[in-house]
C-alpha positions as CSV (number, residue, x, y, z in Angstrom):
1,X,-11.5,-9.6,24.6
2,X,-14.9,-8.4,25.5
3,X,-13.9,-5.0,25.6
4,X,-12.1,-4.9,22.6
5,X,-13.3,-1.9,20.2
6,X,-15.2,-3.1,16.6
7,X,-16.2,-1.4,13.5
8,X,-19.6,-0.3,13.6
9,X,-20.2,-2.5,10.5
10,X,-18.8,-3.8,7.6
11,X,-18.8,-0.9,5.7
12,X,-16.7,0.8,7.9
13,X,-14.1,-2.1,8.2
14,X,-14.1,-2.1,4.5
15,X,-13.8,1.4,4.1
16,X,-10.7,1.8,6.3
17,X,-9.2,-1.9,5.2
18,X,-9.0,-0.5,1.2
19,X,-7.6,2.7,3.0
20,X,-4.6,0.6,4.2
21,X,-4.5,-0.5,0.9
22,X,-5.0,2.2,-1.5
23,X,-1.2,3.5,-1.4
24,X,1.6,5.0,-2.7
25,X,2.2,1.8,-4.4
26,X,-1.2,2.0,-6.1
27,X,0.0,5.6,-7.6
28,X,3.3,5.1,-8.1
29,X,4.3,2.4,-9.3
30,X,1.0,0.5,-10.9
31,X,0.8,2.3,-13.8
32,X,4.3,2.1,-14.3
33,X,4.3,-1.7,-14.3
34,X,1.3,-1.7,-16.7
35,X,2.9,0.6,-18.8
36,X,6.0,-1.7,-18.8
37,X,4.8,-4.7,-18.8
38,X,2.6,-4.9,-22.1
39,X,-0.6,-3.1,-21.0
40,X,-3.4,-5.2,-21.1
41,X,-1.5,-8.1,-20.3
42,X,-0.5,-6.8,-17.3
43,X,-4.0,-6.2,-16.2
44,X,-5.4,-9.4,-17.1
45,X,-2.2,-11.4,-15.2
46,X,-3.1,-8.7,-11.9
47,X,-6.8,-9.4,-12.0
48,X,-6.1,-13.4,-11.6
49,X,-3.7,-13.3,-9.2
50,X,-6.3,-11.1,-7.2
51,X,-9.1,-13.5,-7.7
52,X,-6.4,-16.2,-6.6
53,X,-3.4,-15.3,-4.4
54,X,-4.4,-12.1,-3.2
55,X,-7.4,-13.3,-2.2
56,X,-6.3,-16.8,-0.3
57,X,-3.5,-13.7,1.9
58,X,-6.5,-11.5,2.2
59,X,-9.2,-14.2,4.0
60,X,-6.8,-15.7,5.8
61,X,-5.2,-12.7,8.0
62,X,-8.5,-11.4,8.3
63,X,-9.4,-14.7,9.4
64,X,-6.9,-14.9,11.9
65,X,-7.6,-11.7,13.3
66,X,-11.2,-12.1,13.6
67,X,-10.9,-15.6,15.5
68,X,-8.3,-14.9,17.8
69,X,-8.8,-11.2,18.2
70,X,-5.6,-10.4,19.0
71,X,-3.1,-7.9,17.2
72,X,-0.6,-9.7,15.3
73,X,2.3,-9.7,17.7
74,X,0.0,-12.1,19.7
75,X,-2.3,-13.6,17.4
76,X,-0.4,-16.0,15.9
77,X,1.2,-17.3,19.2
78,X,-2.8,-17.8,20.0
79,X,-3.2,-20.1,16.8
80,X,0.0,-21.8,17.7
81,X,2.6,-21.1,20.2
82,X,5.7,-22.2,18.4
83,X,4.7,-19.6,15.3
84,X,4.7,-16.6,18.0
85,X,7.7,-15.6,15.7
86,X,5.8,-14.8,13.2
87,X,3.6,-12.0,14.8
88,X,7.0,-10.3,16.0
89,X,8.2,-10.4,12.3
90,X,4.5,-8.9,11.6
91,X,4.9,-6.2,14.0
92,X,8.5,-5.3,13.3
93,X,7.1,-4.5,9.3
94,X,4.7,-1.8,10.0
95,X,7.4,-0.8,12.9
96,X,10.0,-0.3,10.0
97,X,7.4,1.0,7.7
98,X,5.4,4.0,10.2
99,X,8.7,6.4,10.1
100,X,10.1,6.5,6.3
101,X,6.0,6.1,5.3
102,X,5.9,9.2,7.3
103,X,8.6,11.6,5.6
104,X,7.1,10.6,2.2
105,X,3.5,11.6,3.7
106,X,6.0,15.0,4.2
107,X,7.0,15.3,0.5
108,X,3.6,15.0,-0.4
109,X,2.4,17.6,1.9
110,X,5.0,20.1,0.5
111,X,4.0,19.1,-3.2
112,X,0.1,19.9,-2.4
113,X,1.6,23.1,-0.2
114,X,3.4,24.0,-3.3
115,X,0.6,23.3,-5.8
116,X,-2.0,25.1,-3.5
117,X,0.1,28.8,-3.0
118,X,0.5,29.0,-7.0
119,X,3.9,27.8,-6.7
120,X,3.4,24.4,-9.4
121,X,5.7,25.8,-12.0
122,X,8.5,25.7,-9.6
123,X,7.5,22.1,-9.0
124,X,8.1,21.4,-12.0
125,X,12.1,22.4,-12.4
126,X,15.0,20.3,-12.4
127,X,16.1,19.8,-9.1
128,X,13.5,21.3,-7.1
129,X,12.9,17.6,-5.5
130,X,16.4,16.7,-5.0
131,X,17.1,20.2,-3.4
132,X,13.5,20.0,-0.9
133,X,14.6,16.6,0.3
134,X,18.3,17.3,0.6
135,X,17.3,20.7,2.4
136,X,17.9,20.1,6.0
137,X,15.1,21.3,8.2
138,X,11.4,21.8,6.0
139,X,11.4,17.9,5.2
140,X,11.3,17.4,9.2
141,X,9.1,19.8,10.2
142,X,6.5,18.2,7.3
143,X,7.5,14.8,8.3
144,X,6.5,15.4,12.3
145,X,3.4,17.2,11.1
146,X,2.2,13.9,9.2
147,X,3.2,11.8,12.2
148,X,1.3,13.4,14.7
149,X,-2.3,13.7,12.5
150,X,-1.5,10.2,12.1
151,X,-1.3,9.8,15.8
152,X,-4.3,12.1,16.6
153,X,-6.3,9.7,14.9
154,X,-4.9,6.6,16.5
155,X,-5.5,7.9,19.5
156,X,-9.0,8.4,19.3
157,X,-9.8,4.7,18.2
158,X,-11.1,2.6,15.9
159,X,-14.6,4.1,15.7
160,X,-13.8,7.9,16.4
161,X,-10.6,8.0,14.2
162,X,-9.8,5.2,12.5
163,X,-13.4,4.5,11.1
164,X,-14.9,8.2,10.8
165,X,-11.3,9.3,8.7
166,X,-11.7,6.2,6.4
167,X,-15.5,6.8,6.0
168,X,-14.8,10.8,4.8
169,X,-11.7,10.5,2.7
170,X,-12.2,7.0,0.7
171,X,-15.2,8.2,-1.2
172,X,-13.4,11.5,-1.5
173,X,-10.4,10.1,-2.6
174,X,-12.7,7.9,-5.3
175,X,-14.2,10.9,-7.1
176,X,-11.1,13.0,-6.8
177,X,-9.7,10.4,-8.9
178,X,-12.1,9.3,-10.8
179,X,-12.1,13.1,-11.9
180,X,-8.4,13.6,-12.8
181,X,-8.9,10.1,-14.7
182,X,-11.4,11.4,-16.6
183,X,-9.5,14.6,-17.7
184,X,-6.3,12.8,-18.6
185,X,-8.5,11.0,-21.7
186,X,-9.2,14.6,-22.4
187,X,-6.2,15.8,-22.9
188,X,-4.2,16.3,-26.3
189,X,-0.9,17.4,-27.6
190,X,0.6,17.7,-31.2
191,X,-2.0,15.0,-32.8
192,X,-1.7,12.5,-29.6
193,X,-4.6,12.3,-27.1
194,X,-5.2,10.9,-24.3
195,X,-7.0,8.1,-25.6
196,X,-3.8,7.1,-26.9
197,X,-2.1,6.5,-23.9
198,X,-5.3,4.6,-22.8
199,X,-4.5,2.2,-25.3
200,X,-1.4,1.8,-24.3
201,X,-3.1,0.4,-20.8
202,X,-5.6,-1.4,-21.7
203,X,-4.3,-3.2,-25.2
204,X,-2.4,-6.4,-24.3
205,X,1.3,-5.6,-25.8
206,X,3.5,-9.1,-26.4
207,X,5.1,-8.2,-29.4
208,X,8.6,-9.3,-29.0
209,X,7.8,-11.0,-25.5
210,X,9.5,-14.2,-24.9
211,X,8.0,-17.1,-22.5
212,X,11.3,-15.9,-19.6
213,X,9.3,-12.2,-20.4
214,X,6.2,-12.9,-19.7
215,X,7.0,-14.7,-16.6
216,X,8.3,-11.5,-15.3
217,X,5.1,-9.9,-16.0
218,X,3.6,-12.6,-13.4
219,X,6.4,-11.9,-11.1
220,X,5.6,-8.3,-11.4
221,X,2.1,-8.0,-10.7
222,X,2.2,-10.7,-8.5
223,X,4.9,-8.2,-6.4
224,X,2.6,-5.5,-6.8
225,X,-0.5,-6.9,-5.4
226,X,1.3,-8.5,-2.4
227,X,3.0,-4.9,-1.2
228,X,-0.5,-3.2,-2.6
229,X,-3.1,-5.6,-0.4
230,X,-1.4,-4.9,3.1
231,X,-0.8,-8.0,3.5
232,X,2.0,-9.8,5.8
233,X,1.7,-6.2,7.5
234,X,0.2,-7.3,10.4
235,X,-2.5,-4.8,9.5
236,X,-5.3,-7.0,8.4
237,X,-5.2,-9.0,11.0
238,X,-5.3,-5.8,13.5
239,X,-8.2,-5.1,11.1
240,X,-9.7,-8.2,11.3
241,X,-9.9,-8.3,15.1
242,X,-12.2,-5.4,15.0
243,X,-14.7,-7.0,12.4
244,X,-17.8,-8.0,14.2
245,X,-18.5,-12.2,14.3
246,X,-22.2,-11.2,12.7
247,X,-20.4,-9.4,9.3
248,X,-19.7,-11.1,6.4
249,X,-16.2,-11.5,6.5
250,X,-15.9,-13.5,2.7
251,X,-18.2,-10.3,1.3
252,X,-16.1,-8.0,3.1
253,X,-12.3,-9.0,1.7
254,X,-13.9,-9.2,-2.0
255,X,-15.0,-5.9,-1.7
256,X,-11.7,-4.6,-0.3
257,X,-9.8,-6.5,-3.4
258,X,-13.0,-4.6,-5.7
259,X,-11.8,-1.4,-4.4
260,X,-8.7,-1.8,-4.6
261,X,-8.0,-2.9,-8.1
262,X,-10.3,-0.8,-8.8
263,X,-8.3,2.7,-8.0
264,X,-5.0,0.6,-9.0
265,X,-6.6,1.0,-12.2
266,X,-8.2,4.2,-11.9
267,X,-4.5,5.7,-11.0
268,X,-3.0,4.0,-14.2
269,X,-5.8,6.0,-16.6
270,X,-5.1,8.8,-14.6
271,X,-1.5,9.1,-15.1
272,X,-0.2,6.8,-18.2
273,X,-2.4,8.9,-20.6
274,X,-0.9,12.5,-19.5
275,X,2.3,11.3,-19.2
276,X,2.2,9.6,-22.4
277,X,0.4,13.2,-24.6
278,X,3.2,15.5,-22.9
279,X,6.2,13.5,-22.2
280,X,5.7,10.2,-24.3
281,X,6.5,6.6,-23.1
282,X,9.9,7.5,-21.8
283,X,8.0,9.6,-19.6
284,X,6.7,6.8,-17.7
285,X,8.7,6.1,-14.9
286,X,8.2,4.8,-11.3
287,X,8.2,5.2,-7.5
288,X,9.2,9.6,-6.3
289,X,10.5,10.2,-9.9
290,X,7.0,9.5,-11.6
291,X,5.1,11.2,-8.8
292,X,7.5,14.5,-7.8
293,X,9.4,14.9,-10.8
294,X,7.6,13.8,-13.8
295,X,4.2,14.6,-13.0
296,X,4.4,18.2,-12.2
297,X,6.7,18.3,-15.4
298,X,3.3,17.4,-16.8
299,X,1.0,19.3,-14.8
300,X,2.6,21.9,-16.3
301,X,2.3,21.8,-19.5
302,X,-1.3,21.5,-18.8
303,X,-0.8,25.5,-18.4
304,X,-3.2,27.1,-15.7
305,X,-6.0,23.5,-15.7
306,X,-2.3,22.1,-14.9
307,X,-2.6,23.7,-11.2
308,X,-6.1,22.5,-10.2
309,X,-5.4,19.3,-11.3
310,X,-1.8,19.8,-9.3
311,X,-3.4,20.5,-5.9
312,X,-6.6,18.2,-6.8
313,X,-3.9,15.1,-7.7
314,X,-1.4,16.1,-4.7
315,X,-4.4,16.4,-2.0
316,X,-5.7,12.6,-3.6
317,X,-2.1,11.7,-3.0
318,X,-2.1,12.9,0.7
319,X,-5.7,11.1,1.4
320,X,-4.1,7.7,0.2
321,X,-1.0,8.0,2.3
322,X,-2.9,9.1,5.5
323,X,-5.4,6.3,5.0
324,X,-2.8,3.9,4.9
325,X,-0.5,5.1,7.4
326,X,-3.0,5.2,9.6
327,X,-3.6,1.4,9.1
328,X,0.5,1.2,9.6
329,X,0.6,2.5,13.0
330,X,-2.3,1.0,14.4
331,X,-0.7,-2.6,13.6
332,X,2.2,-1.2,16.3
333,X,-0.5,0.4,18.3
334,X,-2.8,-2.5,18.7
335,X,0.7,-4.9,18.9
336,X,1.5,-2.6,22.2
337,X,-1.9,-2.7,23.8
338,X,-2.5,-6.8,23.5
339,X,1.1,-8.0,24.2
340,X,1.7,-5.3,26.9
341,X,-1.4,-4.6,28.0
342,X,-1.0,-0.7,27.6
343,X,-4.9,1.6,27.0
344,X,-4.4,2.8,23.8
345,X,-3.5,6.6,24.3
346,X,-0.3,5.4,26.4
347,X,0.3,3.1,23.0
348,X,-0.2,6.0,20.8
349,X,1.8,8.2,22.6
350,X,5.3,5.6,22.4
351,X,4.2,4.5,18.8
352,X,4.3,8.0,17.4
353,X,7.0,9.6,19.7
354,X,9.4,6.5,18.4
355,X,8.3,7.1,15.0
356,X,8.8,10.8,15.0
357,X,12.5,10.0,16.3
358,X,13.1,7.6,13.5
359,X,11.3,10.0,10.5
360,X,13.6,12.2,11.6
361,X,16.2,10.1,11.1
362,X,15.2,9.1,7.5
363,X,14.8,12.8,7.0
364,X,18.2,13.6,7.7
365,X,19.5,10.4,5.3
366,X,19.2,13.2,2.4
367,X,21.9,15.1,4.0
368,X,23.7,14.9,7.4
369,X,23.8,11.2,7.6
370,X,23.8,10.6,4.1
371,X,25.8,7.5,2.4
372,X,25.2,5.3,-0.2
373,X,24.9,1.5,-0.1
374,X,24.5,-1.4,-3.4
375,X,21.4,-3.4,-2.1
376,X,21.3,-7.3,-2.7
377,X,18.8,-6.7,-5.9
378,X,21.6,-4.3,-7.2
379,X,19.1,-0.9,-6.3
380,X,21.7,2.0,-4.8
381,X,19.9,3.0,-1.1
382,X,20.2,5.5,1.6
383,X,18.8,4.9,4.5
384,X,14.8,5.1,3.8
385,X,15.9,2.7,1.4
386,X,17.6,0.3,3.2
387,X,14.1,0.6,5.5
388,X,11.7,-0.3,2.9
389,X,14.4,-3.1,1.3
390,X,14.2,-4.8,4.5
391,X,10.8,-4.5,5.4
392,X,9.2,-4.9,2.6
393,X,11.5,-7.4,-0.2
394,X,12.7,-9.5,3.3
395,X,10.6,-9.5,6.3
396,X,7.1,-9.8,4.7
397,X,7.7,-12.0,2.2
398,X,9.0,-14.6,5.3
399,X,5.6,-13.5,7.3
400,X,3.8,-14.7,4.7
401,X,5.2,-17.8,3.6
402,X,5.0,-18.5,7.5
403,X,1.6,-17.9,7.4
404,X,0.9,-20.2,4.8
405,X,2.6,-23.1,6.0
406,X,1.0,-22.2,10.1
407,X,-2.3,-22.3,8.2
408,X,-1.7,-24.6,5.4
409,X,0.4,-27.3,6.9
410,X,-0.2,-27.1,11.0
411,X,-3.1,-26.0,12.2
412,X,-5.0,-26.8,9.0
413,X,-7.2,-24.4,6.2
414,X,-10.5,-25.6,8.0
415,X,-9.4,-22.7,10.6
416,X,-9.7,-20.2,7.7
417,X,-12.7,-21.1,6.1
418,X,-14.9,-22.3,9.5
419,X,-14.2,-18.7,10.9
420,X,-15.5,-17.1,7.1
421,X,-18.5,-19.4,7.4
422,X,-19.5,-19.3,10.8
423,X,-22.6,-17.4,9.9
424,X,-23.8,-20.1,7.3
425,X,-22.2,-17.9,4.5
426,X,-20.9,-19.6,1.5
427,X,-17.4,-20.0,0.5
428,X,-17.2,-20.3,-3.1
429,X,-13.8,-20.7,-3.6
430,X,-12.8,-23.0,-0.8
431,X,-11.2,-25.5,-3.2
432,X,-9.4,-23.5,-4.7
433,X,-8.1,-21.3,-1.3
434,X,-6.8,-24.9,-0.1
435,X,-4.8,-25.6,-3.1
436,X,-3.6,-21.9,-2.9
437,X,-2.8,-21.5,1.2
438,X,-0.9,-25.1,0.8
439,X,0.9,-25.1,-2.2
440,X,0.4,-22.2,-4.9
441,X,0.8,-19.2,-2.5
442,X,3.5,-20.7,-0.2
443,X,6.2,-21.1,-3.9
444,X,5.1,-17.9,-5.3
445,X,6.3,-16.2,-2.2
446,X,9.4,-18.0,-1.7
447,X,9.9,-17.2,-6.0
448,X,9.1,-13.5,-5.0
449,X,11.9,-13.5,-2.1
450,X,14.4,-15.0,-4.4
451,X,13.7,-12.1,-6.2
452,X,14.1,-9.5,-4.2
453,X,17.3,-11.0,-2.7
454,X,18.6,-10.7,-6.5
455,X,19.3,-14.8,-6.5
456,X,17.5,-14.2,-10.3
């Protein structure tokens, strides 16, 4: 499409693409798994998989973006029209993902609220989560006030919103937490420090590990890096379609997998050392009850320090989700335009009025329409639950092992790698991306989904 919007370089596409993928997930439930999961260990078995497997999904939907460009609902019908299934499985994620993505943006906006009017003690008390998110009418209104920033900067573009947002709040994000990282090793409580709880990251732990253990450790990080990369999102391809033919599109993915890691790690020596002085290991738990439970429990303790970091942690917090539902919606967004052949601000407007209606709906899962269900991988879910289960342990794990048998199988890995090279650039790894995109990749994801569908 010759009119088709780009990123003014590749900074700014790799700026906004580590936005997308410097989440919750990164915050949340990283340095849970590395705490679990024998420290060091953990981190070594993650930084392989990301020079491997993350890297063969990473080049290849940026490929396909870049050569086709074409939003992910159409792009893969453009490669092949008998795998047009798999861009409507790629659009449905982010679809799913836009509205529950959105009422979490919400708790994390009354958290930083909360922090910011003095009010982090109260944080910090039993059932102060449980009784904001079962509370019928604030979680909404913060919920719609996410959703539409989010759609302000959509509607704006990929240069004027998309790039300009990524370009202020990444390297704010970086030092914010780079900052709180550096005061957790400060930190000390009855003869343990912070420094203890950085051991406890970065010293490989396989005492009492058995061979079945330590391939849960693979399975674990491997999980981790495929929901923390945006991948099978439909996102990095919509990414990938604005990156200009002249950029260095091999360069670019290695810096977003750089950055990445990079604050994945950042946000494990930010929290595993606090929670580890104040509340010890048992402390260290994952997903809402590490970040809006146990963490203010911590912050807390910290005494009056324990509010500036609150607000400094919970305004991080808020940069990361924005950045990366920002990425979410304009997956949908940029699905709408190509397949329907909408301008973008009529594409905005039906994105984020749909996913205002459904955030609402996930909103009132905490209370009017709440129920309880036993999900296949034995996790009790309501209905934001029942979202994210689908989306992200069903539908994404069968986007990308489509992916890797359209490119690995049909139409061939030469497709990948000619569109990296077509510059003259080198690809170092081009062995080693065929063995991946053919075989490795394609039975680690179907391993993955066995998982999640509790078959093990």
């Amino acid at each position: 499409m010759k009119n088709r919007h780009s990123f003014s370089g590749s900074m700014g596409f790799v700026l906004a693409a580590a936005g997308s993928a410097v989440g919750l997930g990164n915050i949340w439930r990283f340095p849970y798994l590395t705490a679990k999961d024998g420290g060091g260990l953990f981190l070594v078995i993650y930084l392989i998989l990301a020079l491997t497997f993350g890297f063969t999904m990473l080049v290849t939907e940026v490929s396909i973006g870049r050569k086709t460009r074409q939003s992910p609902l159409t792009a893969y019908r453009k490669l092949n029209p008998k795998f047009g299934w798999i861009g409507v499985f790629a659009c449905i994620v982010p679809f799913m993902i836009m509205p529950y993505y959105c009422s979490i943006g919400g708790w994390v906006m009354k958290y930083a609220l909360t922090f910011m009017t003095g009010n982090g003690a109260a944080a910090a008390e039993d059932g102060f989560f449980t009784g904001f998110i079962t509370s019928q009418y604030e979680p909404i209104i913060l919920a719609v006030i996410f959703t539409l920033v989010n759609g302000i900067i959509i509607y704006r573009g990929v240069n004027k919103g998309i790039e300009r947002i990524s370009k202020i709040l990444m390297p704010v994000l970086f030092v914010m937490i780079i900052g709180i990282a550096g005061f957790s090793l400060t930190l000390k409580q009855n003869g343990v420090t912070g420094l203890d709880g950085l051991k406890v990251l970065l010293i490989p732990n396989v005492s009492g590990m058995s061979l079945r253990d330590i391939l849960m450790v693979v399975m674990d990080a491997m999980g981790q890096l495929f929901y923390s990369i945006s991948v099978a999102m439909g996102i990095m391809i919509a990414y990938g379609s604005y990156l200009k033919d002249e950029n260095n599109l091999v360069f670019s993915v290695n810096q977003i997998e750089i950055f990445d890691t990079l604050v994945a790690f950042l946000a494990a020596v930010m929290i595993i050392p606090a929670v580890i002085v104040f509340m010890g290991p048992e402390g260290m738990t994952s997903g809402p009850g590490l970040m809006f439970i146990a963490l203010p429990k911590v912050f807390r303790q910290m005494g009056t320090m324990g509010t500036v970091v609150g607000i400094v942690f919970f305004l991080m917090v808020l940069m990361a989700a924005l950045t990366s539902s920002i990425s979410i919606e304009e997956a949908v967004v940029s699905s709408f335009m190509d397949h329907f052949h909408m301008d973008r601000k009529k594409a905005t407007l039906i994105e984020t009025a749909i996913a205002v209606v459904i955030a609402i709906v996930v909103c009132l899962g905490y209370n009017v329409f709440y129920f309880e269900v036993t999900l296949p991988n034995g996790g009790v879910a309501q209905i934001l639950d029942i979202m994210d289960y689908v989306s992200n342990n069903i539908l994404m794990p069968i986007v990308a092992i489509g992916t890797c048998i359209l490119i690995g199988w049909v139409v061939g890995p030469d497709t990948v790698v000619d569109e990296a090279t077509k510059n003259g650039e080198h690809f170092n790894r081009r062995k080693l991306y065929n063995v991946m995109i053919r075989f490795v990749s394609p039975v680690m994801l179907v391993i993955l989904f066995a998982k999640a569908l509790g078959l093990f």
